[in-house]
Structure formats: structure tokens, C-alpha cells
Biopython code that builds the backbone (N, CA, C, O; Angstrom):
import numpy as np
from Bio.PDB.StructureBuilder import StructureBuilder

atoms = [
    (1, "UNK", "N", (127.871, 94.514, 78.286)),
    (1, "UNK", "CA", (126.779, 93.742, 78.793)),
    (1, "UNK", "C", (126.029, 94.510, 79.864)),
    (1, "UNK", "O", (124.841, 94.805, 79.728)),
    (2, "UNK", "N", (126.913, 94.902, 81.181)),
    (2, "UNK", "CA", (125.818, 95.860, 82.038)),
    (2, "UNK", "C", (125.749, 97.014, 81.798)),
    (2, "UNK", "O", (125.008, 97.767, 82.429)),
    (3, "UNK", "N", (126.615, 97.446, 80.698)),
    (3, "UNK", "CA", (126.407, 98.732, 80.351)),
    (3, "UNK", "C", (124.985, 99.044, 79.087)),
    (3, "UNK", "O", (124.678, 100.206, 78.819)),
    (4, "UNK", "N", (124.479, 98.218, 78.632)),
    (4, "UNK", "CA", (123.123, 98.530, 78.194)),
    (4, "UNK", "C", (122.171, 98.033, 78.944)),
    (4, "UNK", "O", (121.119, 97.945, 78.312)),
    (5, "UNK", "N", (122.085, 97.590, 80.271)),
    (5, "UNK", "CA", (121.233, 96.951, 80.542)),
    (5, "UNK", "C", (120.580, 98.026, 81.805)),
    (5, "UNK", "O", (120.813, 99.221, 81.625)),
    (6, "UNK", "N", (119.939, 97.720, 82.813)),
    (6, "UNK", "CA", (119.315, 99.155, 83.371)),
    (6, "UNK", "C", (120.128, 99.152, 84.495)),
    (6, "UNK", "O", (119.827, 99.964, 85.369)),
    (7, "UNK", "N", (121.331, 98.250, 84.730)),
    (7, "UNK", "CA", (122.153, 98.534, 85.727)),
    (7, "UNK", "C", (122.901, 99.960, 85.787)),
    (7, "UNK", "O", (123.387, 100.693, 84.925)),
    (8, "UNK", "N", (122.801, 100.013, 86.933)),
    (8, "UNK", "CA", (123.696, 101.681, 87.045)),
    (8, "UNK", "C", (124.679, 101.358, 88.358)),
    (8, "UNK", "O", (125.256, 102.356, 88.789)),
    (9, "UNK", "N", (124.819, 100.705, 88.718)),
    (9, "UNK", "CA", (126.040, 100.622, 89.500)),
    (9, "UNK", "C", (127.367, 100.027, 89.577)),
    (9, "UNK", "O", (127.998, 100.527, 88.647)),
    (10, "UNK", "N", (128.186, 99.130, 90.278)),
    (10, "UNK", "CA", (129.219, 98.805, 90.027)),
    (10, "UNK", "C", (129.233, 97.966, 89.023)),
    (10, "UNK", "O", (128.232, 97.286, 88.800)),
    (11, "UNK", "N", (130.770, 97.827, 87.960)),
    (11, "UNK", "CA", (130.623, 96.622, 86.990)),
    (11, "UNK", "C", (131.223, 95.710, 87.150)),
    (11, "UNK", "O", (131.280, 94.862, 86.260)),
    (12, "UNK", "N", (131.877, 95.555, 88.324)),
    (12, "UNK", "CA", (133.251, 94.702, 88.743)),
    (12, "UNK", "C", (131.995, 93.263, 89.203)),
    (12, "UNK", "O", (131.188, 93.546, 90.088)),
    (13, "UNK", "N", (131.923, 91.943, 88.625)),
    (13, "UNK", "CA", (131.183, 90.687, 89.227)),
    (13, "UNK", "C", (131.708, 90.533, 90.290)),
    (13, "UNK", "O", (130.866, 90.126, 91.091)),
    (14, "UNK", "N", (133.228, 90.709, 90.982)),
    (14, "UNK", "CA", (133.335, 90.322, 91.892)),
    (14, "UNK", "C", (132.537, 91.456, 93.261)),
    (14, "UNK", "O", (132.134, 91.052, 94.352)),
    (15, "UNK", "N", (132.501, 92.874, 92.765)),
    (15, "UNK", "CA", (131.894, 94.012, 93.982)),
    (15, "UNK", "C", (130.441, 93.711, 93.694)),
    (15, "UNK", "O", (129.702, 93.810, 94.674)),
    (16, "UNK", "N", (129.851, 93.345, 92.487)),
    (16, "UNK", "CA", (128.444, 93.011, 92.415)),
    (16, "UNK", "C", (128.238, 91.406, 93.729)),
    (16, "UNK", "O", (127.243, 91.174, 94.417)),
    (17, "UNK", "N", (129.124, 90.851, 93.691)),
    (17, "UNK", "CA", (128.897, 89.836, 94.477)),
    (17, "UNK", "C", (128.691, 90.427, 96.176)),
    (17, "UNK", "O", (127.634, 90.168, 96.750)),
    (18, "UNK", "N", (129.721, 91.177, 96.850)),
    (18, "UNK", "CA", (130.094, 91.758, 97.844)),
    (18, "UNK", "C", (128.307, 92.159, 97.507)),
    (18, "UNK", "O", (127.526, 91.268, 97.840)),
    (19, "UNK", "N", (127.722, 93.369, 96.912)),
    (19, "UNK", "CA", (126.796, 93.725, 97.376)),
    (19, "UNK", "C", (125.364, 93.047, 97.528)),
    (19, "UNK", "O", (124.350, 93.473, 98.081)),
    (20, "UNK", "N", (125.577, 92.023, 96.953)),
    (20, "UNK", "CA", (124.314, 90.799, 96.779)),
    (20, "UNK", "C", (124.876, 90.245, 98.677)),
    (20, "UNK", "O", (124.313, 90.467, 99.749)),
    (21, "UNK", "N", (125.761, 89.730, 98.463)),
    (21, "UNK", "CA", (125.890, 88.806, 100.211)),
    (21, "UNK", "C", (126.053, 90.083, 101.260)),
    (21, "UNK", "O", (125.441, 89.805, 102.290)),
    (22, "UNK", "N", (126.597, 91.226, 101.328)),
    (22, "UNK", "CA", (126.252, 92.237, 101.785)),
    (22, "UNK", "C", (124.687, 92.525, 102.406)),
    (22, "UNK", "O", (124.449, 92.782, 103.586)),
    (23, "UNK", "N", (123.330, 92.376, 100.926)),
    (23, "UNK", "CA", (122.134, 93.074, 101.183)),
    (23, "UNK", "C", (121.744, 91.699, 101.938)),
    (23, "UNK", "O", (121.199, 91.853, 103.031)),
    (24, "UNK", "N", (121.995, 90.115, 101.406)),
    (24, "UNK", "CA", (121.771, 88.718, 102.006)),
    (24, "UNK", "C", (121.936, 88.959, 103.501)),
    (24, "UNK", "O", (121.078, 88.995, 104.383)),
    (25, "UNK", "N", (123.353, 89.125, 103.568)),
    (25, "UNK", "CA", (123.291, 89.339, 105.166)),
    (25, "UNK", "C", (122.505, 90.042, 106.067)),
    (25, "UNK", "O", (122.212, 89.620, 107.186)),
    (26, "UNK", "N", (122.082, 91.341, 105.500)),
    (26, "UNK", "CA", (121.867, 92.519, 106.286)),
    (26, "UNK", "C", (120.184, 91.929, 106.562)),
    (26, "UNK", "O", (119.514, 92.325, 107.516)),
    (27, "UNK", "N", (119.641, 90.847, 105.458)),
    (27, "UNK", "CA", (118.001, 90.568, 105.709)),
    (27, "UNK", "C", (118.034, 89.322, 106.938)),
    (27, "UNK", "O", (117.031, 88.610, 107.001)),
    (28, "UNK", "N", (119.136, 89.065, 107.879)),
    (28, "UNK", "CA", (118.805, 88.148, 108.685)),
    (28, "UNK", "C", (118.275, 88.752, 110.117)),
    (28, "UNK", "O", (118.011, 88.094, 111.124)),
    (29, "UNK", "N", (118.181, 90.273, 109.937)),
    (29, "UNK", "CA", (116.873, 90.788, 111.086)),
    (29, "UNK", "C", (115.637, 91.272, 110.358)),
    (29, "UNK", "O", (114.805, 92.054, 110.818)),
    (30, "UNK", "N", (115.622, 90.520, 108.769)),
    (30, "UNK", "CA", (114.140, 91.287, 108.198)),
    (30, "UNK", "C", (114.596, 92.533, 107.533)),
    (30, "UNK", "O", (115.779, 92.865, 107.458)),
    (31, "UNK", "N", (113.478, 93.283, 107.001)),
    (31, "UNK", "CA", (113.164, 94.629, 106.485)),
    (31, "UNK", "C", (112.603, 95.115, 106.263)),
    (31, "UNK", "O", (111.609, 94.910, 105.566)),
    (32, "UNK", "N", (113.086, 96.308, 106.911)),
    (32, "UNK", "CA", (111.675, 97.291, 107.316)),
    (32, "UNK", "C", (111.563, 98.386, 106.346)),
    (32, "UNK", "O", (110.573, 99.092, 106.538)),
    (33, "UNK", "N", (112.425, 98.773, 105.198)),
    (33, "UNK", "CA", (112.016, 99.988, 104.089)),
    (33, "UNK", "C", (110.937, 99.322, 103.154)),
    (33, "UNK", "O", (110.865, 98.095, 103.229)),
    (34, "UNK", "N", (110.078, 99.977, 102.270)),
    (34, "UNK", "CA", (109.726, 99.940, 101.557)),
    (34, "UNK", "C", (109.642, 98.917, 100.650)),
    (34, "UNK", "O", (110.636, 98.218, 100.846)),
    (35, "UNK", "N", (108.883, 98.387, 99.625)),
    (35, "UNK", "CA", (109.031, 97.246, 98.622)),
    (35, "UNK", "C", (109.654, 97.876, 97.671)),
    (35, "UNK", "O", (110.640, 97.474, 97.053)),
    (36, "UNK", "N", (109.042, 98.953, 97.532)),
    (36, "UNK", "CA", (110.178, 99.694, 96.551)),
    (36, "UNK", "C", (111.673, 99.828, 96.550)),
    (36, "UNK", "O", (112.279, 99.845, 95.479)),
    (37, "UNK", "N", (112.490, 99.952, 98.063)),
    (37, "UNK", "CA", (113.805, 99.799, 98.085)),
    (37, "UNK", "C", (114.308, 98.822, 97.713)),
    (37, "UNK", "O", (115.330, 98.760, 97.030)),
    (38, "UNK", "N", (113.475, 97.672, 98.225)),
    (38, "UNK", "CA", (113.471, 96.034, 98.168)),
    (38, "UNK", "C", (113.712, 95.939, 97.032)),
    (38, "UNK", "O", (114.822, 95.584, 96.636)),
    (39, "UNK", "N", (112.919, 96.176, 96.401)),
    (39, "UNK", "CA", (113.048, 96.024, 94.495)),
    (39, "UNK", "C", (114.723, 96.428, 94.455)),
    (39, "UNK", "O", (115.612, 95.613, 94.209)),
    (40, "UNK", "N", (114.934, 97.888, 94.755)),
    (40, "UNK", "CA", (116.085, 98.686, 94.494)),
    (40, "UNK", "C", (117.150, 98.363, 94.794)),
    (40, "UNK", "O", (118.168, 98.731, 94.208)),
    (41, "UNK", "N", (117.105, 97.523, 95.886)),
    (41, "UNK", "CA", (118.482, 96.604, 96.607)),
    (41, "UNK", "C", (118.140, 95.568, 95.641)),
    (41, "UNK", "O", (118.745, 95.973, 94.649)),
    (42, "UNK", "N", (117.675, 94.708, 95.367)),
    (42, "UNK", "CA", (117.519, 93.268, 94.870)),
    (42, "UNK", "C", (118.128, 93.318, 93.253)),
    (42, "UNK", "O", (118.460, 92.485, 92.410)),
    (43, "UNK", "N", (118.071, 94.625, 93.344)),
    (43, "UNK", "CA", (118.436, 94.730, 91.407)),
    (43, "UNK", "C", (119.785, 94.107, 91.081)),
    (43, "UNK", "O", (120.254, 93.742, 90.003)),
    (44, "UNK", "N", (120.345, 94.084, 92.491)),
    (44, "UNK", "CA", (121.749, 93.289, 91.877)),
    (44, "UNK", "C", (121.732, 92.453, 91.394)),
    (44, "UNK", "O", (122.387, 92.209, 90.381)),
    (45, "UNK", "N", (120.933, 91.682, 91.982)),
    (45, "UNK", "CA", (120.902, 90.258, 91.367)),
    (45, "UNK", "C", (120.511, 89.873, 90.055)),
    (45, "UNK", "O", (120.749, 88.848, 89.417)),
    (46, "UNK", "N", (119.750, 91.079, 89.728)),
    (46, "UNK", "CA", (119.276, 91.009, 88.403)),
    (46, "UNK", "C", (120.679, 91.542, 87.242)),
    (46, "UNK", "O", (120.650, 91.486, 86.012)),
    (47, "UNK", "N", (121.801, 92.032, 88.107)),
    (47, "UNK", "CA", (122.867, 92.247, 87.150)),
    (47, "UNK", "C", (123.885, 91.107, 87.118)),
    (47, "UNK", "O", (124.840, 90.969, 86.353)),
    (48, "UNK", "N", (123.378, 90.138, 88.345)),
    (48, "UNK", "CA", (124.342, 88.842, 88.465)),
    (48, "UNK", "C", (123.812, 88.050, 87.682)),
    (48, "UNK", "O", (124.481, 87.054, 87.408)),
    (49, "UNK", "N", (122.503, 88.185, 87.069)),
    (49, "UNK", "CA", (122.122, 87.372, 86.624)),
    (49, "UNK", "C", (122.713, 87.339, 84.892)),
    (49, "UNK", "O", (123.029, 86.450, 84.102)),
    (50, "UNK", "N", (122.643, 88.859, 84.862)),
    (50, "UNK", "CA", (123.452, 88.675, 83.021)),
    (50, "UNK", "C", (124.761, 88.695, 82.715)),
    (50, "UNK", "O", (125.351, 88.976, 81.671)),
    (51, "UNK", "N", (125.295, 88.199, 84.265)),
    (51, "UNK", "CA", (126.761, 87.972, 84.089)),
    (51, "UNK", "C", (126.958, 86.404, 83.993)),
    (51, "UNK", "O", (128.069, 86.059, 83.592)),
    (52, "UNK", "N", (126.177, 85.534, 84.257)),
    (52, "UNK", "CA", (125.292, 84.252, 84.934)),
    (52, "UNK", "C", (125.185, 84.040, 83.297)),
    (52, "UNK", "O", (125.869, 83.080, 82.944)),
    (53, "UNK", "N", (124.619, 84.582, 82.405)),
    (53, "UNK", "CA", (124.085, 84.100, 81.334)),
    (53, "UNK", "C", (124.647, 84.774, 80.146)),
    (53, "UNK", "O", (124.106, 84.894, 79.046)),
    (54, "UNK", "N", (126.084, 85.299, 80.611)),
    (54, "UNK", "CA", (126.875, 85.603, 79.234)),
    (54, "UNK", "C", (127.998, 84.596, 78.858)),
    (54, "UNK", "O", (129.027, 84.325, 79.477)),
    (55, "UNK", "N", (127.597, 84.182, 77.849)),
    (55, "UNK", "CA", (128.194, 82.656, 77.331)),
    (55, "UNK", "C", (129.979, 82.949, 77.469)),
    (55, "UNK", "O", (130.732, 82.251, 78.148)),
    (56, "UNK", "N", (130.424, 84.232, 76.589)),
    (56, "UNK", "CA", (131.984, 83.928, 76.489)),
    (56, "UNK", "C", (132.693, 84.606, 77.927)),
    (56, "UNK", "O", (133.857, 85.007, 77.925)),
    (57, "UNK", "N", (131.645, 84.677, 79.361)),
    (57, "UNK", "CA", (132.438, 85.114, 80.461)),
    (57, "UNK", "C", (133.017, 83.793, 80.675)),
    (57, "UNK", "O", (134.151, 83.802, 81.155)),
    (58, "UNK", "N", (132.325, 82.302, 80.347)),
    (58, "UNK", "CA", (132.367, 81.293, 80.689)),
    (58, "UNK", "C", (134.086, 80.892, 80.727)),
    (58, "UNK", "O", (134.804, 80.603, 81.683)),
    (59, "UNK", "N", (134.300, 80.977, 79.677)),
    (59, "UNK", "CA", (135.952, 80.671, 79.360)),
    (59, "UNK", "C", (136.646, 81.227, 80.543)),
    (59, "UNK", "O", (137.613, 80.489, 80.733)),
    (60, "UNK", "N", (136.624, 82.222, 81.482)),
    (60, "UNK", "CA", (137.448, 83.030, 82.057)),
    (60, "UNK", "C", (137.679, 82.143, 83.686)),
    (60, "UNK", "O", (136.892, 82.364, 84.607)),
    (61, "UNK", "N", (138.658, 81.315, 83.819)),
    (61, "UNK", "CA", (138.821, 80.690, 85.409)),
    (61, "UNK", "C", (138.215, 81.434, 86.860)),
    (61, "UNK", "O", (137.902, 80.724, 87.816)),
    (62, "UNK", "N", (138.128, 82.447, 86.894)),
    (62, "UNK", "CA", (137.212, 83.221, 87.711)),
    (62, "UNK", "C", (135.760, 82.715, 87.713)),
    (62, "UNK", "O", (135.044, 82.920, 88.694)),
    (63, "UNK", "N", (135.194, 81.875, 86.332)),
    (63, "UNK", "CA", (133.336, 82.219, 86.445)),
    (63, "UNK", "C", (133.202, 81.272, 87.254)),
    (63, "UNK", "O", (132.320, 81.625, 88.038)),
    (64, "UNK", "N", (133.489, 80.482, 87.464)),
    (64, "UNK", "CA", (133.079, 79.047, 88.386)),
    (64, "UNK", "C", (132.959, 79.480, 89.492)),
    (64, "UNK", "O", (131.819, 79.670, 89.916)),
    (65, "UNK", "N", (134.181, 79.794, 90.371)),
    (65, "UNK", "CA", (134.054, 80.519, 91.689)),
    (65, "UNK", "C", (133.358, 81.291, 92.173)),
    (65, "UNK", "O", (133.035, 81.395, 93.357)),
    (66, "UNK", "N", (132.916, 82.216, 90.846)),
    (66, "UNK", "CA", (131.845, 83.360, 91.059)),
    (66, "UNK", "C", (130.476, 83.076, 91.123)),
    (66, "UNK", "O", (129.686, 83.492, 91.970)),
    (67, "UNK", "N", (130.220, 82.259, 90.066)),
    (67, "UNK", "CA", (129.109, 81.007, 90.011)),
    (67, "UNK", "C", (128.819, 80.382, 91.367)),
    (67, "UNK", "O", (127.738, 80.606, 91.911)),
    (68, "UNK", "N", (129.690, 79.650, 91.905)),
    (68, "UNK", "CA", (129.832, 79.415, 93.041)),
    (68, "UNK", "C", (129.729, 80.054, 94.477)),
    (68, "UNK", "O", (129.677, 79.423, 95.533)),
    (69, "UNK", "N", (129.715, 80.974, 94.374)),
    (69, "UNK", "CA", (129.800, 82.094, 95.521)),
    (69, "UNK", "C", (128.043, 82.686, 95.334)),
    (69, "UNK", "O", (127.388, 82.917, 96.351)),
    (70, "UNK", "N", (127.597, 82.826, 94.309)),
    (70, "UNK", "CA", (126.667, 83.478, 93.879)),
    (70, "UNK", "C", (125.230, 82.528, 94.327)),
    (70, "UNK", "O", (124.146, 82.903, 94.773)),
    (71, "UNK", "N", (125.801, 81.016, 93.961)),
    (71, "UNK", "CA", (124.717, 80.084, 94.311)),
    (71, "UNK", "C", (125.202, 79.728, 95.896)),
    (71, "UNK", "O", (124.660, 78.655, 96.161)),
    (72, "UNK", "N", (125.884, 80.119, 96.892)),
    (72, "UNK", "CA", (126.047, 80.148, 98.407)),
    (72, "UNK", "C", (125.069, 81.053, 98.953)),
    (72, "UNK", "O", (124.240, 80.749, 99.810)),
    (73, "UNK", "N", (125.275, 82.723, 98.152)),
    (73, "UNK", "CA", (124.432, 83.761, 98.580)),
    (73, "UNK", "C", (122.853, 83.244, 98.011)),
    (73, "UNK", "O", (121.891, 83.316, 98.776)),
    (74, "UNK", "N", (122.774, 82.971, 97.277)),
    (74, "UNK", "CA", (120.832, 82.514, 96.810)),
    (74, "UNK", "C", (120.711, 81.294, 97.660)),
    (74, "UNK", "O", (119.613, 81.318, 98.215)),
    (75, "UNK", "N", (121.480, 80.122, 98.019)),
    (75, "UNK", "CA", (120.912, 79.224, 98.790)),
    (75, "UNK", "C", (120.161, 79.852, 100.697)),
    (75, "UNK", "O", (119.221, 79.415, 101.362)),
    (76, "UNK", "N", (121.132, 80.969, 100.951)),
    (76, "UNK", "CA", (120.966, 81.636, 101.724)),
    (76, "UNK", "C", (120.231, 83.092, 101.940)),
    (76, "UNK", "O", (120.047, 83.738, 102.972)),
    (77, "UNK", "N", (119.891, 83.353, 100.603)),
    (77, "UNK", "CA", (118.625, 84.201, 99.933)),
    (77, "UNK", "C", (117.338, 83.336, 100.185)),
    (77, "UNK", "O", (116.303, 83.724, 100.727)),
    (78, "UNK", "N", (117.601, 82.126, 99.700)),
    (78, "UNK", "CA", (115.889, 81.409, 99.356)),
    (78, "UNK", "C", (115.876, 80.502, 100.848)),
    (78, "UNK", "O", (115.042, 79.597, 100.854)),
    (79, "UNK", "N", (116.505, 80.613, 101.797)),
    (79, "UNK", "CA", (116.267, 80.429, 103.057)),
    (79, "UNK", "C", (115.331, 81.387, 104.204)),
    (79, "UNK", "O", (114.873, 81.102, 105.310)),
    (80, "UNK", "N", (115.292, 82.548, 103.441)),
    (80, "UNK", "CA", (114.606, 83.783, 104.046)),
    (80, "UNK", "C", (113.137, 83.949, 103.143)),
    (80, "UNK", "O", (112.421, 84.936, 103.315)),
    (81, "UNK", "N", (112.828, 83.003, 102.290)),
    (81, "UNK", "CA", (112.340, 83.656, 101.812)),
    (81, "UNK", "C", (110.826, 82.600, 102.008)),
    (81, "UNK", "O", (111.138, 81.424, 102.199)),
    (82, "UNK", "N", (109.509, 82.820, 101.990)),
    (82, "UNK", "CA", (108.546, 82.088, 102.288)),
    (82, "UNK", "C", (108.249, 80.879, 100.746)),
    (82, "UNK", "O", (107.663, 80.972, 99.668)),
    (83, "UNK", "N", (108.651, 80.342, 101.112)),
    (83, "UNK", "CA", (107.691, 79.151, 100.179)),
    (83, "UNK", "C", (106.308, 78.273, 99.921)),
    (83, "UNK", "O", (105.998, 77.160, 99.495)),
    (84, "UNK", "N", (105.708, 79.392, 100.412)),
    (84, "UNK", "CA", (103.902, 79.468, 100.109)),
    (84, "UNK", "C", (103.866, 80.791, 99.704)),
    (84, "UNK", "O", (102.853, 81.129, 100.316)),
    (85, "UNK", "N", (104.145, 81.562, 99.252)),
    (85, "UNK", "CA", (103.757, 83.120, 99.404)),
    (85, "UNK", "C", (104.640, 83.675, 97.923)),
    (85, "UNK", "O", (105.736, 83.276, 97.528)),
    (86, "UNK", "N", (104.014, 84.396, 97.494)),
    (86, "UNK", "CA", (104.710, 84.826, 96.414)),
    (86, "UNK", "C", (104.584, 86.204, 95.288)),
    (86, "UNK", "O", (103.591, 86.464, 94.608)),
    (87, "UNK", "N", (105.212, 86.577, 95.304)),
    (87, "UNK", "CA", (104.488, 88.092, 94.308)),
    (87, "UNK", "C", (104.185, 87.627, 92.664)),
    (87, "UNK", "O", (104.981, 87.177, 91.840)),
    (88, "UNK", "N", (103.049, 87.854, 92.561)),
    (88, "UNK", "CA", (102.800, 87.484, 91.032)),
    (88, "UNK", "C", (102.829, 88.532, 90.087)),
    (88, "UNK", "O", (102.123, 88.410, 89.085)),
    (89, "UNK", "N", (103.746, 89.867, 90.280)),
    (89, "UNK", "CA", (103.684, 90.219, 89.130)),
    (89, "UNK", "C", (105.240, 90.089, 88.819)),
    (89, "UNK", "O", (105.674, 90.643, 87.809)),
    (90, "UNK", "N", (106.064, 89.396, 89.627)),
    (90, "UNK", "CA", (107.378, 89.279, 88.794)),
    (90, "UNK", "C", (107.544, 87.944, 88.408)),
    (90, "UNK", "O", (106.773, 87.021, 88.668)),
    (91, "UNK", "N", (108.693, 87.884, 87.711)),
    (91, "UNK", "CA", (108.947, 86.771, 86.689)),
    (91, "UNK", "C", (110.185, 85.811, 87.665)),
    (91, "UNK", "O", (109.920, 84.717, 88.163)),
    (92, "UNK", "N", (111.214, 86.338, 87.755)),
    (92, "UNK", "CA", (112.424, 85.709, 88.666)),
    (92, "UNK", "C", (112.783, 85.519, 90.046)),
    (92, "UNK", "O", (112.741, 86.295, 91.001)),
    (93, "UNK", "N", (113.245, 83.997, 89.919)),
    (93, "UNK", "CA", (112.762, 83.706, 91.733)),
    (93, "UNK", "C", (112.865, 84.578, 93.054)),
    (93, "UNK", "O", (112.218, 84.581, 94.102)),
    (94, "UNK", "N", (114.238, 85.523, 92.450)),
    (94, "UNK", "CA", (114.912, 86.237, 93.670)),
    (94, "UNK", "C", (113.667, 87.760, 93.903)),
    (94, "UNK", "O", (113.531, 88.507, 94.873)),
    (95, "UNK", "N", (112.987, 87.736, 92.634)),
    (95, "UNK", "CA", (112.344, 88.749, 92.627)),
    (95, "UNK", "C", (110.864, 88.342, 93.019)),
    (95, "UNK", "O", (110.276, 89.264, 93.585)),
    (96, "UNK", "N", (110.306, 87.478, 92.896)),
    (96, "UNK", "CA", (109.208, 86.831, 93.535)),
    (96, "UNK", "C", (108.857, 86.313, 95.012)),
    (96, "UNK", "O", (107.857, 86.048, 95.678)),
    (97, "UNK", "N", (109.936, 86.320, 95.112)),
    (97, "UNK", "CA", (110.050, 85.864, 96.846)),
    (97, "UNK", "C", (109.401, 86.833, 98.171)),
    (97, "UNK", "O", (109.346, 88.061, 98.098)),
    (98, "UNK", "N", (109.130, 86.377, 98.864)),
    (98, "UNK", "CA", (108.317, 87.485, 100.166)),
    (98, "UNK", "C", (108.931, 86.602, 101.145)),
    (98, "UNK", "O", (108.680, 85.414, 101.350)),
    (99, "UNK", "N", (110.311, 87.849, 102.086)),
    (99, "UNK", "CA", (110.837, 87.908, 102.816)),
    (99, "UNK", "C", (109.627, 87.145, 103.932)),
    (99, "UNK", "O", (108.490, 87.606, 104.031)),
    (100, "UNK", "N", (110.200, 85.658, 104.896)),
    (100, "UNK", "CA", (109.016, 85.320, 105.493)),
    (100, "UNK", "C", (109.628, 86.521, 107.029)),
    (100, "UNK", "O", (108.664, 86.419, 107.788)),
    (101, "UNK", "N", (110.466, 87.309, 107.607)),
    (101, "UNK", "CA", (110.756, 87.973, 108.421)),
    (101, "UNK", "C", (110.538, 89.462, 107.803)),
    (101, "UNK", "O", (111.503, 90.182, 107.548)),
    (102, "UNK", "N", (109.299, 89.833, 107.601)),
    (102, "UNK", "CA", (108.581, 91.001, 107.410)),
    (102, "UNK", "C", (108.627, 92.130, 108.528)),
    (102, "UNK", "O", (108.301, 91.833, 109.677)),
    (103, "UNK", "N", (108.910, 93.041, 108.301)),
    (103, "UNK", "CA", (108.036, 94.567, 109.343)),
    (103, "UNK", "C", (108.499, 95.600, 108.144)),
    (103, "UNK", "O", (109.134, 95.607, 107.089)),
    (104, "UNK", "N", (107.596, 96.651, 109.199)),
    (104, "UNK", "CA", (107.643, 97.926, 108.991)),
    (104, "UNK", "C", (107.382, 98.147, 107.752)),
    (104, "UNK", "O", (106.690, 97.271, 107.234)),
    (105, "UNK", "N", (107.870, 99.514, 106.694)),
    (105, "UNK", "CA", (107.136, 99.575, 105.371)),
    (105, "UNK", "C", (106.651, 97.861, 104.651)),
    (105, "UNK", "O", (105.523, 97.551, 104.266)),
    (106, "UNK", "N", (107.954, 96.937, 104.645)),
    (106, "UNK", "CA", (107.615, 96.044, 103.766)),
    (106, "UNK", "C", (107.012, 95.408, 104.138)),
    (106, "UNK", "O", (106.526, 94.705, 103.252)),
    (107, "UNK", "N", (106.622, 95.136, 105.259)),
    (107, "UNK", "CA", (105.051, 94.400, 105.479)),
    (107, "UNK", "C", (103.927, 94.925, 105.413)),
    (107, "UNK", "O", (103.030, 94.082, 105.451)),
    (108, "UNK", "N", (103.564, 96.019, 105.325)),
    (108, "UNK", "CA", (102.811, 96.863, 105.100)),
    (108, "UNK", "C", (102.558, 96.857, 103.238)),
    (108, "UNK", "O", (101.621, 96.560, 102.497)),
    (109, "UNK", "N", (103.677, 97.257, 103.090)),
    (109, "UNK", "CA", (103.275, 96.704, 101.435)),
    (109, "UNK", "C", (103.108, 95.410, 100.520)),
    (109, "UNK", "O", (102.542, 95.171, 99.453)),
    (110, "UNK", "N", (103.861, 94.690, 101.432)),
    (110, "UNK", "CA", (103.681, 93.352, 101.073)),
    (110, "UNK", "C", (101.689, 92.770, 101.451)),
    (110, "UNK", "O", (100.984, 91.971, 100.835)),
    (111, "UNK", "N", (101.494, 93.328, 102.266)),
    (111, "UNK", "CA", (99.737, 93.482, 102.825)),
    (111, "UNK", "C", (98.985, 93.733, 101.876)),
    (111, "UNK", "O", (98.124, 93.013, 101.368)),
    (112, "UNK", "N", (99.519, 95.484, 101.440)),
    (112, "UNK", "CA", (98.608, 95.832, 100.707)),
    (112, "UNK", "C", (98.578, 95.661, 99.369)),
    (112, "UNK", "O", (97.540, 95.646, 98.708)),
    (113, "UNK", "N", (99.802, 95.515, 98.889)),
    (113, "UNK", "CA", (99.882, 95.064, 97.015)),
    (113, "UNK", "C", (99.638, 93.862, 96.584)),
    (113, "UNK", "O", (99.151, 93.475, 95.521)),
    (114, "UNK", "N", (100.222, 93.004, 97.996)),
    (114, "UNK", "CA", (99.520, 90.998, 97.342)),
    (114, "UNK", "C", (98.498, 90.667, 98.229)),
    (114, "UNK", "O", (98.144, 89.488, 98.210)),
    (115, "UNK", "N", (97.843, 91.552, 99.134)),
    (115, "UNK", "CA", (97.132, 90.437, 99.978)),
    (115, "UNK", "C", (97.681, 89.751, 100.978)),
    (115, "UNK", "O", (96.812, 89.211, 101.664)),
    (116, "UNK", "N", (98.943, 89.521, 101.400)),
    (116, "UNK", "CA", (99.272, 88.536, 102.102)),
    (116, "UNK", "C", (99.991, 89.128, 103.531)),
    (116, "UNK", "O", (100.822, 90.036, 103.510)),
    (117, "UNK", "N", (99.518, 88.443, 104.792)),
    (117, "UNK", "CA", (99.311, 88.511, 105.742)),
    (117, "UNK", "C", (100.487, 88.024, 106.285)),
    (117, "UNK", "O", (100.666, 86.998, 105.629)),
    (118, "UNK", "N", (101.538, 88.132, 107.190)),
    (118, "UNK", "CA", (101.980, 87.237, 108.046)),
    (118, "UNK", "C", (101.435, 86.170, 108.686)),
    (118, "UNK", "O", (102.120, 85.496, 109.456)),
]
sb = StructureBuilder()
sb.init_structure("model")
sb.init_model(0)
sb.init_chain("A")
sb.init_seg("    ")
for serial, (resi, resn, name, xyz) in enumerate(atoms, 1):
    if name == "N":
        sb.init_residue(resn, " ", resi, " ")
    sb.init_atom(name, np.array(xyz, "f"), 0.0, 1.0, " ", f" {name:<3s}", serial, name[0])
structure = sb.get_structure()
């Protein structure tokens, strides 16, 4: 499953989790690299997500918890994140979102690629 998909890093759901609440945590002073890193950190989630939507992980007593842990870190993802404001060229929530505690590169790009201002 993450091995065809454009993930290139860990395959373990439980270290994919560690690095999703890991990057969660680290945005409660903001961020200041690039939108591009942003993208590059955020990709986890996009590998939690096809662990999220592979039907026979379901059977395994682990998915619930993980499930569970996963929707703790996004309730506390979409707490950071502005709910007027939004990037329109992506499709998925975690990826649409504009950090409302902006600086440095990513406010700067967040400026210049959507328009949108602090």
C-alpha cells in the first residue's frame, strides 16, 4: 500500500503517527520554512490517510487506537488552522488549511500564492 504510493518514508502506522503529532506539536509556535516544506512535512498525513482507507487493515485490533490517536492529532491540527482562509488548489482538509500562526517564509508564501494576508 505505501509502497506504491509517493510515500518515501517510514512504513510502520504506528512511527507515521509519532511523526504527524511530532510535526502537530512542533506548529504550536507557527512556521517559519517555506510552503514548500509545509507541503513536505504534511505528506504524512497523506500516508495516514491510505492507511485510514485500507479496508482489510480494519480487521487488525491495533486500527481503532490508531484511528483514534490520528483523529486526537487532526482535532489538534484543525485547531491551528484558520477557518476563513484556505488554499484552493488542494483537495484534502489537512492540505488546504492556512496555519492561522504564520511567519517568516510561510507567510510570505502564503501572501504571495493565495493572496491572503494575516
Amino acid at each position: 500500500m505505501l509502497r506504491s504510493s509517493e510515500w518515501s518514508g517510514p512504513r510502520s502506522p504506528f512511527k507515521l503517527l509519532d511523526i504527524w503529532q511530532s510535526f502537530a506539536d512542533s506548529l504550536n509556535h507557527g512556521y517559519q520554512m517555506s510552503i514548500y516544506e509545509y507541503d513536505n512535512d504534511l505528506s504524512v498525513r497523506d500516508a495516514i490517510d491510505l492507511i485510514l482507507k485500507t479496508e482489510n487493515l480494519k480487521q487488525y485490533p491495533e486500527y481503532e487506537s490508531f484511528q483514534s490517536s490520528v483523529e486526537d492529532i487532526d482535532r489538534k491540527f484543525k485547531s491551528m488552522l484558520s477557518d476563513k482562509q484556505f488554499r484552493t488548489d488542494k483537495t484534502l482538509w489537512w492540505q488546504r488549511g492556512i496555519l492561522m500562526n504564520r511567519s517568516g517564509e510561510y507567510a510570505a508564501d502564503v501572501t504571495e500564492l493565495y493572496r491572503i494576508e494575516e
